[in-house]
Legacy VTK file of the C-alpha trace (Angstrom):
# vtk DataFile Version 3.0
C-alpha trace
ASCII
DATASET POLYDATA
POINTS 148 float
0.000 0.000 0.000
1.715 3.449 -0.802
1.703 6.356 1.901
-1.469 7.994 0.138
-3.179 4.791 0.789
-2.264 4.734 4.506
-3.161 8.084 5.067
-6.451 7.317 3.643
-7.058 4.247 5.974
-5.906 5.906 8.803
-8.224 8.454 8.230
-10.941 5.522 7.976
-10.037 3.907 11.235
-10.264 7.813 12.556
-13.698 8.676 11.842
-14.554 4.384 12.736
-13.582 4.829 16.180
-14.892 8.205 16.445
-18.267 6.778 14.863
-17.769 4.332 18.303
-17.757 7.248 20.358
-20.978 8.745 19.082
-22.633 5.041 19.834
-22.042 4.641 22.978
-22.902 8.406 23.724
-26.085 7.678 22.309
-26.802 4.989 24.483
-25.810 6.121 27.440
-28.149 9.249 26.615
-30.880 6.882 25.654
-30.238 4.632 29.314
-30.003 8.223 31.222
-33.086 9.071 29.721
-35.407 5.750 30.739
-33.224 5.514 34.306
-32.983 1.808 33.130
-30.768 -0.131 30.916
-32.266 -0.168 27.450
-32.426 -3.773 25.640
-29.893 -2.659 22.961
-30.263 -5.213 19.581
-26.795 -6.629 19.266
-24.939 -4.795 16.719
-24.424 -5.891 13.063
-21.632 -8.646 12.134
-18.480 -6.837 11.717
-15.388 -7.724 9.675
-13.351 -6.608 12.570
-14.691 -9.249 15.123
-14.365 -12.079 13.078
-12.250 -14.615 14.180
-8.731 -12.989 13.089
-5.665 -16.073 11.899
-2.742 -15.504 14.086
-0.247 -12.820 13.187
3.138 -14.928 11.712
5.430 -11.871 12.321
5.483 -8.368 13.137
7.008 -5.974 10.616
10.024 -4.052 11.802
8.964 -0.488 12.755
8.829 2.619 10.341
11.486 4.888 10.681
10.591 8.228 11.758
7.608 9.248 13.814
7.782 8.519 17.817
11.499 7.374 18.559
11.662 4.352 19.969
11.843 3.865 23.737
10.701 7.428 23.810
6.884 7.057 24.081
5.391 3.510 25.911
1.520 3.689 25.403
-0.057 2.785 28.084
-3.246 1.661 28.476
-6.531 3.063 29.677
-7.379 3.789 33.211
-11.383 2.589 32.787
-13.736 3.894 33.571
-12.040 7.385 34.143
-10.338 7.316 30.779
-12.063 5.705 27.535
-10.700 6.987 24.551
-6.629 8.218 23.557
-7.245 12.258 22.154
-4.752 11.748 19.157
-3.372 15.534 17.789
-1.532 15.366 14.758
-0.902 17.402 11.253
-1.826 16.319 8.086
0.133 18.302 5.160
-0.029 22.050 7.032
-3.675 22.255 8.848
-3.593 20.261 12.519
-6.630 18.565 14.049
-7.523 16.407 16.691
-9.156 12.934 16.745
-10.384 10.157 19.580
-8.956 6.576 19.296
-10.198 4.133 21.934
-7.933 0.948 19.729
-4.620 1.011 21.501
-2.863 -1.613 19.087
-4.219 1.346 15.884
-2.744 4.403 17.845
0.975 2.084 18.272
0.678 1.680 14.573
0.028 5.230 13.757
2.707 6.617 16.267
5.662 6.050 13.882
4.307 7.643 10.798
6.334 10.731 10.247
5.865 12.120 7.055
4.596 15.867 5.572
1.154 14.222 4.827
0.679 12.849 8.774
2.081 12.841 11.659
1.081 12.620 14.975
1.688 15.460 17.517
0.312 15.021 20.558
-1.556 12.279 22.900
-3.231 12.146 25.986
-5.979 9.876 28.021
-9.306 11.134 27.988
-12.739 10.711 29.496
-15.148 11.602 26.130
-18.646 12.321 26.751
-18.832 13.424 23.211
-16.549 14.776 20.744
-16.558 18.043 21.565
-17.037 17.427 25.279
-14.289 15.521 27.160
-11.756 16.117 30.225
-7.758 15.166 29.584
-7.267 12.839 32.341
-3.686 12.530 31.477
-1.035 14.000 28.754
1.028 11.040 27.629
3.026 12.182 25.039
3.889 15.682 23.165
6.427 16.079 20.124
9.515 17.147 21.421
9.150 16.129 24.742
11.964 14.201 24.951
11.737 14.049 29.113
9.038 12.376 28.844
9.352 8.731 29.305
5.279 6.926 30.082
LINES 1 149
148 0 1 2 3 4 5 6 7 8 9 10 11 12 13 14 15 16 17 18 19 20 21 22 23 24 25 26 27 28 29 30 31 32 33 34 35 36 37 38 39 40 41 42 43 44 45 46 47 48 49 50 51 52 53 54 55 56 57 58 59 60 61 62 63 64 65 66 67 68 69 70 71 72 73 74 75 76 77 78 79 80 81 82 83 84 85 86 87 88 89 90 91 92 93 94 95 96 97 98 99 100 101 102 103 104 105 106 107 108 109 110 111 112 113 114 115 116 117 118 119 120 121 122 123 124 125 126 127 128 129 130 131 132 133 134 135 136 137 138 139 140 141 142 143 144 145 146 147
């Protein structure tokens, strides 16, 4: 897959997880709302929880990005902390983005090119997307004290 390509399924797996977010928002709205839980229809077969082969080997990792042994991601503190807010640049606008997938966010983290790369990331409580509290700031470029 070239770079284009990754940036473009990155970008997929952003707006999936933040998709996630807005779900389980919902429902908690809709349980808050009856003061009892809610008999939620199981959600639709995904691809993603399908029974997965075992990985053979993992490919070594891009240069670039996070330095290695710089950055450990941790994971989440639940329930105070449900969802990783991700800052990054893409070509020369910045945004910001909520991952709750641990294993996606180590995979973006050493992407440094002009067309992505990730800035900033801390452990947040989201309540939705433009309403959460930073529980905890894990990692900021150039940071290089910082050691998680």
């Amino acid at each position: 897959m070239d770079l284009s390509g990754k940036i473009r399924l990155a970008d997929l797996l952003l707006q999936r997880d933040e998709a996630f977010v807005r779900v389980a928002e919902c429902e908690r709205q809709i349980q808050d709302l009856l003061g009892a839980p809610y008999p939620f229809p199981p959600p639709p077969e995904l691809p993603s929880l399908r029974r997965k082969k075992p990985a053979k080997a993992k490919p070594p990792a891009a240069a670039g990005g996070v330095p290695r042994g710089a950055f450990r991601l941790r994971a989440l503190k639940r329930p105070q902390e449900n969802a990783y807010r991700v800052e990054y640049q893409r070509g020369d606008r910045s945004g910001a983005s909520f991952l709750a997938d641990a294993d996606l966010l180590r995979r973006l983290l050493p992407l440094d090119r002009p067309e992505f790369r990730i800035t900033a990331v801390a452990a947040v409580q989201v309540r939705a997307p433009d309403d959460y509290t930073v529980a905890e700031s894990l990692w900021c470029a150039g940071d290089v004290s910082r050691d998680s």
